[in-house]
C-alpha positions in Angstrom: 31.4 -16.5 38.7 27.8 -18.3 37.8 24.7 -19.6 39.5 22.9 -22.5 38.4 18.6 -22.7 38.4 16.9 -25.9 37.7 13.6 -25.8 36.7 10.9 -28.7 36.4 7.9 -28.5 34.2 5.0 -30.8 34.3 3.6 -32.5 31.4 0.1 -30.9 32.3 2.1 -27.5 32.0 3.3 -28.1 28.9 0.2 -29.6 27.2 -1.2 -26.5 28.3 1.3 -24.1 27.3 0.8 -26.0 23.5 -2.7 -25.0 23.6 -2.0 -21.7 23.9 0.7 -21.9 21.1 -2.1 -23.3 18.9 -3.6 -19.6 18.9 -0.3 -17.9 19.3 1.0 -20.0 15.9 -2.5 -19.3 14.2 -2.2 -15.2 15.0 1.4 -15.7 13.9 0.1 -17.6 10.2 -2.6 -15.1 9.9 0.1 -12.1 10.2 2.9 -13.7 8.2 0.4 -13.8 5.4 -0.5 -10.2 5.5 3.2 -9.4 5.8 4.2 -11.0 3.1 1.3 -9.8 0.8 1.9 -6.3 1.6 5.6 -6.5 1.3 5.1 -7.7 -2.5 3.1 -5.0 -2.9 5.0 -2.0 -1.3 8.3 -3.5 -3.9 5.8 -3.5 -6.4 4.9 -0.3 -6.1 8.0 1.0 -5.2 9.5 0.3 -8.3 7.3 1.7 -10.4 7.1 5.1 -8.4 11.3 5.1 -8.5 10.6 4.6 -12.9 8.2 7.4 -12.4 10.1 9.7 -10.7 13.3 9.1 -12.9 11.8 9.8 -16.1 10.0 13.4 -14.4 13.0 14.1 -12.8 14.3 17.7 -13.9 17.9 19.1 -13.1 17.9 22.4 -10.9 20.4 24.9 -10.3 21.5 24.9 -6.7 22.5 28.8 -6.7 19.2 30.5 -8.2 15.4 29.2 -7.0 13.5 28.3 -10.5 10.0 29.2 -9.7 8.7 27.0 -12.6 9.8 24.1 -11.0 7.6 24.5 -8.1 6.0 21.2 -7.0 8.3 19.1 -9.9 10.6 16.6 -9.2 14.1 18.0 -8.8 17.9 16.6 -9.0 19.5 19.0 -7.0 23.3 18.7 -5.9 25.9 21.1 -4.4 27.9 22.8 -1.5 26.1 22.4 2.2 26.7 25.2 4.3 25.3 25.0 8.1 23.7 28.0 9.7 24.3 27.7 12.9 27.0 25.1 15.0 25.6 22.1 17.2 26.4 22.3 20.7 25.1 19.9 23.6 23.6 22.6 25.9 24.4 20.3 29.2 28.0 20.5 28.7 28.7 23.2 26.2 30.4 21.0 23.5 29.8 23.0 20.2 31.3 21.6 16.6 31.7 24.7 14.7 31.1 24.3 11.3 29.6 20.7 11.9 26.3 19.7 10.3 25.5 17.4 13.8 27.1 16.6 17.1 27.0 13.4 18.9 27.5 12.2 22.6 28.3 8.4 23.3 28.3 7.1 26.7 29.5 3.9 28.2 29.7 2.5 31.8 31.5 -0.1 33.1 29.1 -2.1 34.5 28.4 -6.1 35.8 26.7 -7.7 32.6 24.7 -10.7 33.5 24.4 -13.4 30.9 22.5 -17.2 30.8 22.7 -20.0 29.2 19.7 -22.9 29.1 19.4 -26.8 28.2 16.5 -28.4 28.2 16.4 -32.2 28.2 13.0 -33.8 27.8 11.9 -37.0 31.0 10.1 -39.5 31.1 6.6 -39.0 31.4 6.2 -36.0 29.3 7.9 -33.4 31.8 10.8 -30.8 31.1 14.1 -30.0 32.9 15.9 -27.1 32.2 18.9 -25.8 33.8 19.7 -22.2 33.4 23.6 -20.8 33.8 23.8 -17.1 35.4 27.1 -15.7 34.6 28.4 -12.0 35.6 31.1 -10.6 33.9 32.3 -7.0 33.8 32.5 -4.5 30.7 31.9 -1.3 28.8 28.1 -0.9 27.7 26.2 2.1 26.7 23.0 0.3 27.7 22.2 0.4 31.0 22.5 -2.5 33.2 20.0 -2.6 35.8 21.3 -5.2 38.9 17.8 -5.6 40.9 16.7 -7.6 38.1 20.0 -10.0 37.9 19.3 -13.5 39.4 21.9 -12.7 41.3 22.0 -9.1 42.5 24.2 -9.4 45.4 27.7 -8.5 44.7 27.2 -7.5 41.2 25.6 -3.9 41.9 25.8 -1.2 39.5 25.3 2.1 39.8 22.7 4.9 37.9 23.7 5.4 34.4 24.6 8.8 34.6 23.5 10.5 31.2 22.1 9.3 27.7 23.9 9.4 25.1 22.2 12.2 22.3 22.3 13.5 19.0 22.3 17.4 18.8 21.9 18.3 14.9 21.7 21.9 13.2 18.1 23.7 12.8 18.9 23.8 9.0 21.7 24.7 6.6 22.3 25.7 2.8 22.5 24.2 0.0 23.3 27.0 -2.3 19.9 28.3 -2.5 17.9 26.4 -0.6 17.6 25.8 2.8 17.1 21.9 3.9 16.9 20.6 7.8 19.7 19.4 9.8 17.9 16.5 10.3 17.6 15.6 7.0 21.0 16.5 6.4 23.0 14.7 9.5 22.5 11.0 8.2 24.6 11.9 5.0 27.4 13.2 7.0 30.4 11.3 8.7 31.6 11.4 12.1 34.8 12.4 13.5 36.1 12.2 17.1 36.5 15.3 18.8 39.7 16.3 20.6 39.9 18.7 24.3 42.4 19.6 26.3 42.6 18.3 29.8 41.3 21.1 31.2 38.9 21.4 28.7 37.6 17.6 29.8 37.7 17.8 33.5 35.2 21.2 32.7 33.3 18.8 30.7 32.5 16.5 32.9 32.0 18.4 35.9 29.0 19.8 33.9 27.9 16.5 32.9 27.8 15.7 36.4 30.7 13.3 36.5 32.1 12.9 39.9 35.5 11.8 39.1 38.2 12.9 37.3 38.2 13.6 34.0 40.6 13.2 31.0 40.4 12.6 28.0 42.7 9.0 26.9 42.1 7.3 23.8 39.6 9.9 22.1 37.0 9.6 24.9 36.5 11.4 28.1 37.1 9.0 30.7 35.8 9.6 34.1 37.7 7.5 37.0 40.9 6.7 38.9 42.4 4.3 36.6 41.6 3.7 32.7 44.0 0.5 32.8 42.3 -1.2 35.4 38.5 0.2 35.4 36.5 0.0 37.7 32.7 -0.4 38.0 30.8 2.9 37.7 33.7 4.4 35.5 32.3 6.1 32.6 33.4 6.9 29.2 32.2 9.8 26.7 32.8 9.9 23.2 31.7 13.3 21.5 31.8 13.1 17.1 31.0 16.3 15.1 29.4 14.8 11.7 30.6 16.7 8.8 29.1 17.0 4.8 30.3 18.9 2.5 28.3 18.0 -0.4 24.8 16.3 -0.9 22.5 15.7 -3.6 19.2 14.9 -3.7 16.1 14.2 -5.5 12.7 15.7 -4.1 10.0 18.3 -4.7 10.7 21.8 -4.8 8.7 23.5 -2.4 9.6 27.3 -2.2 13.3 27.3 -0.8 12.8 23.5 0.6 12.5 20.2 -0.6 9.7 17.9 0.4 8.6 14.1 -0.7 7.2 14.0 -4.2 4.0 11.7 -4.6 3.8 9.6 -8.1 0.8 8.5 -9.2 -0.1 5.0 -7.3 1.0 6.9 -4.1 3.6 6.1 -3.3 6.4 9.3 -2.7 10.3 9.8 -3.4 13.0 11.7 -1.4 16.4 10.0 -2.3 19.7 11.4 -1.1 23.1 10.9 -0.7 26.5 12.4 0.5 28.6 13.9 -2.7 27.6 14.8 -6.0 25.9 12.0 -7.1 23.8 11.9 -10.9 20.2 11.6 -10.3 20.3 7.9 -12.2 23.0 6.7 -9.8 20.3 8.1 -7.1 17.9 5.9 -8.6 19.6 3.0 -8.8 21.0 2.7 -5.4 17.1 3.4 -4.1 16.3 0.3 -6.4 18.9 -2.0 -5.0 17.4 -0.4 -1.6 14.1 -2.0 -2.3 14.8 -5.2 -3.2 17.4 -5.4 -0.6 14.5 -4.7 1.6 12.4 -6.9 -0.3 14.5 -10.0 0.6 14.4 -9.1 4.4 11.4 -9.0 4.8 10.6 -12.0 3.0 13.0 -13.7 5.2 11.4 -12.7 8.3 8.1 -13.4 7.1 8.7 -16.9 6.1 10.8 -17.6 9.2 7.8 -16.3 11.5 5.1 -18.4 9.3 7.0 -21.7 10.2 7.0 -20.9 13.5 3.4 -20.5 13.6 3.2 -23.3 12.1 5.4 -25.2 14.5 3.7 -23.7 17.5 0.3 -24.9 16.2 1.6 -28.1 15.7 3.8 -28.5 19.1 1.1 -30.1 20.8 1.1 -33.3 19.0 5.2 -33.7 19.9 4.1 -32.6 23.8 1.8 -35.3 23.6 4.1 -38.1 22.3 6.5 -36.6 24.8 5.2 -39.6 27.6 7.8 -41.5 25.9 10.5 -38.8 24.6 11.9 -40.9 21.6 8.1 -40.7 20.2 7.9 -36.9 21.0 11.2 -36.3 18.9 10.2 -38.6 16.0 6.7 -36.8 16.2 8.4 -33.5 15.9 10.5 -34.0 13.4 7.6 -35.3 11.3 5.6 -31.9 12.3 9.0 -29.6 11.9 8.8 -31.4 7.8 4.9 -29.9 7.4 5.7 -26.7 8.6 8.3 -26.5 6.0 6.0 -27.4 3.6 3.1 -25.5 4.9 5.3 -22.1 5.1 6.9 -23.2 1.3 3.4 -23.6 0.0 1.3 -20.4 1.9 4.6 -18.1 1.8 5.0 -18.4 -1.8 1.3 -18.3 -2.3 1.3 -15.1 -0.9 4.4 -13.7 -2.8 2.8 -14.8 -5.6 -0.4 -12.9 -5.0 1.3 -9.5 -3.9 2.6 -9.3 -7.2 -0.4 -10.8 -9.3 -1.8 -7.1 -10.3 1.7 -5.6 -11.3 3.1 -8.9 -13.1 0.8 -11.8 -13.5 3.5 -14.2 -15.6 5.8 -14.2 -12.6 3.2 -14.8 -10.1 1.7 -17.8 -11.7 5.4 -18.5 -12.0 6.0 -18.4 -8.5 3.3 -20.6 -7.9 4.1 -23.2 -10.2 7.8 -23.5 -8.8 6.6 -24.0 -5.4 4.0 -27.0 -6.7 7.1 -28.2 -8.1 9.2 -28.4 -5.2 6.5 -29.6 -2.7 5.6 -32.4 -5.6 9.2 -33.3 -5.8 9.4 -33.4 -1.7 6.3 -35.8 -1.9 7.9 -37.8 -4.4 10.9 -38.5 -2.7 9.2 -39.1 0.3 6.7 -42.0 -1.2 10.1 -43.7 -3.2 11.5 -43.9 0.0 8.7 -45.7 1.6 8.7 -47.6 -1.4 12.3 -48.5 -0.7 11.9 -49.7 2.9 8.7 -51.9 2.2 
């Protein structure tokens, strides 16, 4: 089932909607740039705290506290031991042994999705027809219905409970005593099993009004799991297990805390397993340039669209007559491309100017290339169809 909405907007509205992109796409440049510089920066710096750290690093022993490494950098690997169990206090779920204890819950609920096409008219204006549909299905985010387009008949009820995360206060590692919450991200999860008595008990203290069983490793609350129906819940409870972590941190009395190298920066790596302090270090490495290409990604898609949005009002204009609008575009989609090529890699180039000067001027100097090639192949072609 779907409902259709047409909307019409004026060529005035959209000249002045481009207006206001010009500042939108100008706060977006501004920020793009600053992203981009800092994110050089922060891999710069990153790298050469992780080289820091790894030749400071010292081994410890897990079983006895050294109290000349107090403050140091520390490998540190062994046996976790929780000291206490998790337990969800509203239902009385407790993982013995379990470093963390997880509750997931789903609805079945009306999901409301659209769909839009926009087609440009004569005269500058916009049409845009939008496509309501309503389907039903399993979501753990709540689906509120008063907002829907279309409310009536696709009415869903209160999501009865969050789903939660209920970790340890802090466990063992030989000697040393680290926080659950520290120590839950390492662990894996595991789906936890209960009786049918044990599950209707469960969710009468959740609050769950119908019948509970559990089917399919989750607690399902309703009259018929093969043909659900809206308002039927699901809950999923996972204890998280780890046996063994290592990690690499400063000692601080019985604990371990971030250790601070000398541009700033600080290091706290872990990992599930015993895991040598160089493999530590060179999975946190392939972290930061992992995150070092995302975030150049993002920043470079962001700066074109500032620069598109700054630009948009030339196409809006040229819009009287659509065909012009397009060809306008296009030729203002081509500078953003160049302006984002040219001011993004400016900008990588100068975040890592202090640290490595070659490949910043580098950087620079393949860029120039590219846009000179760009402008080269452009003027041939004019060239061509003179």
């Amino acid at each position: 089932m779907s409902n259709i909405e047409v909307t019409h907007t004026s060529w005035f509205n959209r000249l002045k909607n481009a207006l206001t992109g010009i500042v939108v796409g100008i706060i977006l440049i501004i920020a793009t740039s600053i992203l981009l510089f800092w994110n050089e920066t922060r891999a710069v710096k990153t790298y050469q705290s992780l080289v820091e750290g790894k030749a400071a690093v010292v081994a410890a022993n897990a079983e006895m506290l050294d109290s000349s490494l107090e403050g140091k950098l520390i490998h540190l690997q062994g046996a976790i031991t929780p000291n206490s169990a998790p337990e969800d206090m509203t239902s009385g779920v407790r993982a013995e042994g379990a470093i963390a204890l997880t509750r997931n819950v789903e609805m079945y609920q009306w999901i409301e999705s659209q769909d839009s096409k926009t087609e440009k008219k004569l005269g500058g204006g916009e049409e845009t027809v939008t496509t309501y549909s309503y389907a039903k299905g399993w979501t753990m985010t709540p689906q509120n219905s008063s907002d829907f387009y279309t409310p009536e008949g696709h009415e869903n009820p209160a999501f009865p409970l969050d789903s939660a995360q209920f970790n340890v206060m802090d466990a063992n590692l030989g000697a040393y005593v680290l926080a659950g919450d520290v120590l839950a991200p390492l662990g894996t999860s595991q789906i936890m099993d209960f009786s049918d008595e044990e599950a209707q008990a469960i969710g009468e203290a959740l609050g769950l009004t119908a019948q509970t069983a559990q089917i399919a490793g989750a607690l399902y609350a309703g009259n018929n799991p093969d043909s659900p129906e809206v308002g039927d819940v699901k809950v999923v409870y996972e204890r998280i297990d780890l046996t063994e972590a290592s990690f690499v941190a400063k000692q601080v009395g019985d604990g371990l805390q971030e250790y601070t190298t000398s541009n700033g920066y600080t290091v706290f790596l872990s990992a599930a397993g015993l895991v040598p302090s160089d493999k530590l270090f060179a999975d946190a490495q392939d972290a930061n340039t992992f995150l070092t290409w995302i975030l150049r990604a993002v920043g470079l898609i962001f700066m074109f669209a500032g620069f598109a949005a700054s630009l948009k009002v030339l196409s809006v204009i040229g819009d009287v007559i659509p065909f012009v609008g397009t060809v306008i575009g296009f030729g203002t989609g081509l500078f953003s491309f160049i302006a984002t090529l040219c001011l993004g890699s400016l900008m990588i180039a100068l975040g890592w100017f202090a640290a490595r000067p070659l490949l910043s001027i580098g950087i620079i100097l393949g860029a120039a290339l590219i846009v000179a090639a760009i402008t080269y192949v452009k003027r041939k072609r004019a060239v061509v169809a003179v």
